[in-house]
Phi, psi and omega in degrees: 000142184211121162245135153230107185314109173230209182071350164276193194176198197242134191218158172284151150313162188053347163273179198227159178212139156275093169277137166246162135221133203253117187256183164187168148101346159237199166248119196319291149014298188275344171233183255207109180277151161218205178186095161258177172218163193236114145271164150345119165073357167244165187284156147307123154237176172302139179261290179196159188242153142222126159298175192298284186272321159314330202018054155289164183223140186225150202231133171271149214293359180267003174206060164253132195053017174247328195236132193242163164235148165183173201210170174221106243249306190300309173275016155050047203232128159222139190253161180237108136281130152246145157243188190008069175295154186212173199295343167274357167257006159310144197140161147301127184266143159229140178258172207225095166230135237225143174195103167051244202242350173256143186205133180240191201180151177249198186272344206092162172216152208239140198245119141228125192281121158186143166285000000 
């Protein structure tokens, strides 16, 4: 099993970055993708869902109209766009994935917000 993160980088305020994570070893399909994040000195918290079949999606209210999830099922691929990134949103992104009782991580990838 593998979730792998790529697309951070270092962005201007206001700016925008494309995270992918790229899964294998299950089945992509069946679970329920998310995406956190850790800053320094802080807990993971939640970013954002999408479902298995449905692909609803859900957002924690510090990135709803800034931050979209979506996914790609054929390409076992799930994604974060962020825009008008702002300097609290620097952390490590992790990506997630959930089926009942099975739960994976990705290693992360560091996300920095700074002029």
């Amino acid at each position: 099993v593998k979730l792998v993160e790529s697309g951070g980088g270092l962005v201007k305020p206001g700016g925008s970055l494309s995270l992918s994570c790229v899964a294998s070893g299950f089945t992509f399909s069946s679970f329920v993708m998310s995406w956190f994040r850790q800053a320094p000195g802080k807990e993971r918290e939640f970013v954002a869902r999408i479902t298995s079949t449905s692909g609803v999606t859900n957002y924690a209210d510090f990135v709803k109209g800034r931050f979209t999830i979506s996914k790609d099922n054929a390409n076992n691929t799930v994604y974060l766009q962020m825009n008008s990134l702002k300097s609290e949103d620097t952390a490590v992104y992790y990506c997630n994935g959930r089926y009942w009782q099975y739960e994976y991580w990705g290693l992360g990838t560091q996300v920095t917000v700074s002029s």
